[in-house]
N, C-alpha and C positions, 0 to 999 in steps of 0.2 A: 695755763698761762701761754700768751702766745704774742710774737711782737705785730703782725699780720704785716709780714716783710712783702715791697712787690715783686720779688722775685719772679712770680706769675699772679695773674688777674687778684689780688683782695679779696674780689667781689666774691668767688668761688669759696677763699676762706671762712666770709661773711656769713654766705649761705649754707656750709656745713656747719659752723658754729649753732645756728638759728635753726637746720635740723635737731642736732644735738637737745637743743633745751629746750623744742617740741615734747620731746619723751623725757627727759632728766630735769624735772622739776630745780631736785638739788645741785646741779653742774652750775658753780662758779664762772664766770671768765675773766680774767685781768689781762688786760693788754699792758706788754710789758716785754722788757728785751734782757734775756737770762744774762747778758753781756755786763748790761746797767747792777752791779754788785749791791750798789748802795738803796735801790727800789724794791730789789729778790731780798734784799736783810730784813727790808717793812715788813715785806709779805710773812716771811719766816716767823718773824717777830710775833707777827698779828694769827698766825692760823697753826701755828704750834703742832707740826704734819709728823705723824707717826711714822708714814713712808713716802716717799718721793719715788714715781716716777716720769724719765728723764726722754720723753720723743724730741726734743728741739734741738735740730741743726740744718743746719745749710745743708740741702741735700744736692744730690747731682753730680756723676763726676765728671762729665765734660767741660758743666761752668766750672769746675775749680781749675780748671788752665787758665779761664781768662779772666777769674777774681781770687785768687788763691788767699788773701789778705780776708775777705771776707769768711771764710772757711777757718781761719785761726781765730779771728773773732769770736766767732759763734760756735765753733765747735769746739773747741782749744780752751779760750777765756773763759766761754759760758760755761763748760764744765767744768773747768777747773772752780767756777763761781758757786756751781751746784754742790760741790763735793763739799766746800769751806763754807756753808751753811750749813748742810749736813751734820757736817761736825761739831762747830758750834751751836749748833740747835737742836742735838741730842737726838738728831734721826737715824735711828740704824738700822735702815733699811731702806737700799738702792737699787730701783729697776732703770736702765735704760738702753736705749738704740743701739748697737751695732750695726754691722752690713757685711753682707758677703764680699762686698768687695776689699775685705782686706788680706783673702786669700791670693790677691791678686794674680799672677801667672800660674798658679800651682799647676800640677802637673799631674798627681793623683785624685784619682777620679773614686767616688765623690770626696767632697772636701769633708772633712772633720776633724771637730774643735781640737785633738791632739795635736794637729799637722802643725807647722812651722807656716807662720804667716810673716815675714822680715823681707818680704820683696815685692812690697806694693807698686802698683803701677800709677797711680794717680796721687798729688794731697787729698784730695774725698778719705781715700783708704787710709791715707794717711792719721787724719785727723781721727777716724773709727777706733784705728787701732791705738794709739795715745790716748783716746778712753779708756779706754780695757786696761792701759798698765800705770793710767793714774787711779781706775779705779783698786786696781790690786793694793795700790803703796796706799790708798786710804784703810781701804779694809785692814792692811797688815797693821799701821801707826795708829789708829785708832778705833778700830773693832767694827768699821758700818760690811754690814751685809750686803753684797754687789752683785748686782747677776745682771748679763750681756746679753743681748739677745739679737744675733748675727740674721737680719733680716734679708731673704733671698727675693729680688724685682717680686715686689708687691705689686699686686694691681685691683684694679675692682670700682666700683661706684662712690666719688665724691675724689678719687686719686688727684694726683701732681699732674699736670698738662703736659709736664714736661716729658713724662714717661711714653714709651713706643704705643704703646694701643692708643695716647691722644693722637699723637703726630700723626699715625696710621688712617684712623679713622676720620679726622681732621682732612686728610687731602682723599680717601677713598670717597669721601662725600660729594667731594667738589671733581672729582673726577681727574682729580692729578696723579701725578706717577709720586710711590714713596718712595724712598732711597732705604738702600739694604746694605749695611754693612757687610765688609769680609766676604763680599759674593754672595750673602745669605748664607755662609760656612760659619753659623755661629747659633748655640744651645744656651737657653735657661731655665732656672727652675722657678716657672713662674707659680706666685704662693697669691692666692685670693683673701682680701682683707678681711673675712671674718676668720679666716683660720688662725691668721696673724694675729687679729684681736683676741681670739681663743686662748691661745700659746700667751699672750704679752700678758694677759690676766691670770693664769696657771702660775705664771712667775710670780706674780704682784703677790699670789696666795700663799706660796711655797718656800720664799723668803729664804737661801740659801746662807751662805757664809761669804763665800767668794765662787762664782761657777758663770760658765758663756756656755751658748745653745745657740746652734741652727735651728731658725725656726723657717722652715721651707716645704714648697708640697712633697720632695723627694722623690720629683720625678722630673729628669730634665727635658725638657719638647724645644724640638728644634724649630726655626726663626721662619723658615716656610710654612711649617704644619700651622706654626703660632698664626702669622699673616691669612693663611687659608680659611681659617675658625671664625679668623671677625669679618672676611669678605662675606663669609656666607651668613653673615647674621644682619649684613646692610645689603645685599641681594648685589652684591656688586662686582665685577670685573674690577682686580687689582692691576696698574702699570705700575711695574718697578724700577727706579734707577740705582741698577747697582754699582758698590763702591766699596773703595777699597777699605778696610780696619782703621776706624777712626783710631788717634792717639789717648790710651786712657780705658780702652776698652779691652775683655778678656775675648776671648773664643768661646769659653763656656764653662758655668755654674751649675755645681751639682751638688747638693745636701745630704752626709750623710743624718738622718736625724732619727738613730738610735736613741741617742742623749735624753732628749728632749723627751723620749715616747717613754722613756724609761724612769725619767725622774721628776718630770711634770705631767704627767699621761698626756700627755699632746700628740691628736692625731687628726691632724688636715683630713677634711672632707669632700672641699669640694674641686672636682677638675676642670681643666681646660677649657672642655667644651660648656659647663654649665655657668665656670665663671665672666667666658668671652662673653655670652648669652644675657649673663645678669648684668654687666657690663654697659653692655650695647642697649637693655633696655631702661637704664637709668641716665645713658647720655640723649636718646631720644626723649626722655621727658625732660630734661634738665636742659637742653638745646633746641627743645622745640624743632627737633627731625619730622618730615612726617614721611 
């Protein structure tokens, strides 16, 4: 289910959709907006789902400063819409989204799922973490199995435009300067989407009680090294304009994921340099680079 919001291009949603059901004969798609209660009760109704899982939110947390209303919507309503079909429709069993960003300024390096997450910097983190403690008060009042899966800057082939490797590679092409936060004084743990999809299916199998998982490569590379990997994959001389720490933004993300390798056997595979690589040559076909 997906509402195909324009937040960025459709077209890009279109066409992952249309991959998708090249290879998945049996993949459903219902356009639909998890917001609309009285449409998601049809669906429930009509498809009698054993488990539910929950990727749909307004991501981004920079837009959530300058739409924050739309982030209660959709991340707020909508799940609180998911959880109360859940219930009423006897599924008990719930996978969905998290994000690292709800560790927000933390201080202890790497971050894990024990730590105290209560000082977020953005609504994005906001809205994450209000999943996780309505998903707990479901699990606790009426028994659905919940498990969180605290997703660290994903990236990879078919990604959100909005994400730094688009922007990056978007003006390194065109031969403009990118802009680099924080001086480029800033680390992530960037995680490659099949590992993510690896980890998010591990959950889906594993079906917990109530349990959150970092799922991340567990390795933090910093924002130069990051930039340098995709210049050298588009043969190009990078100009950077640097600047100071956007509002909303961390210093830096780091995973511990113990957790996760211990209780979903989840173990990321691929790095940096093989992901920037696979990356670079799926936007070159998909962008007709030459």
């Amino acid at each position: 289910m997906d509402n195909f919001y324009d937040y960025y291009d459709p077209k890009l949603k279109y066409d992952r959709i249309k991959y998708l059901l090249d290879g998945h004969k049996n993949l459903k798609v219902i356009k639909v907006d998890i917001a609309d209660y009285c449409v998601m009760e049809e669906i429930f109704k009509k498809y009698k789902f054993d488990k539910v899982c929950n990727l749909a939110a307004q991501a981004g947390v920079r837009y959530s400063l300058i739409d924050p209303f739309l982030y209660e919507r959709t991340n707020i309503l909508g799940f609180l819409n998911v959880l109360e079909l859940c219930r009423h429709y006897n599924v008990k069993n719930l996978i969905y989204a998290s994000s690292s960003s709800v560790y927000g300024g933390n201080k202890k390096i790497p971050f894990s799922e024990q730590d105290k997450v209560d000082r977020p910097v953005s609504l994005y983190a906001v809205s994450k973490k209000s999943n996780e403690e309505m998903a707990y008060t479901y699990h606790h009042l009426f028994g659905i199995n919940c498990t969180g899966l605290r997703f660290f800057t994903v990236y990879g082939p078919w990604g959100r435009p909005d994400m730094s490797i688009f922007l990056f590679v978007k003006n390194i092409i065109k031969g403009k300067p990118i802009d680099i936060f924080n001086q480029g004084n800033m680390s992530r743990d960037f995680t490659f989407i099949t590992d993510i999809v690896k980890g998010t299916v591990m959950a889906i199998d594993k079906c917990y009680p109530y349990e959150i998982f970092n799922l991340a490569r567990g390795e933090s590379i910093n924002l130069m090294n990051y930039i340098k990997e995709i210049g050298k994959n588009f043969n190009k001389s990078v100009e950077k304009n640097m600047m100071p720490m956007q509002p909303g933004d961390v210093k830096i993300t780091s995973a511990d994921i113990s957790k996760a390798r211990m209780m979903l056997g989840y173990e990321p595979k691929v790095s940096i340099t093989e992901g920037v690589k696979e990356f670079a040559e799926w936007y070159k076909g998909y962008y007709k680079i030459k």
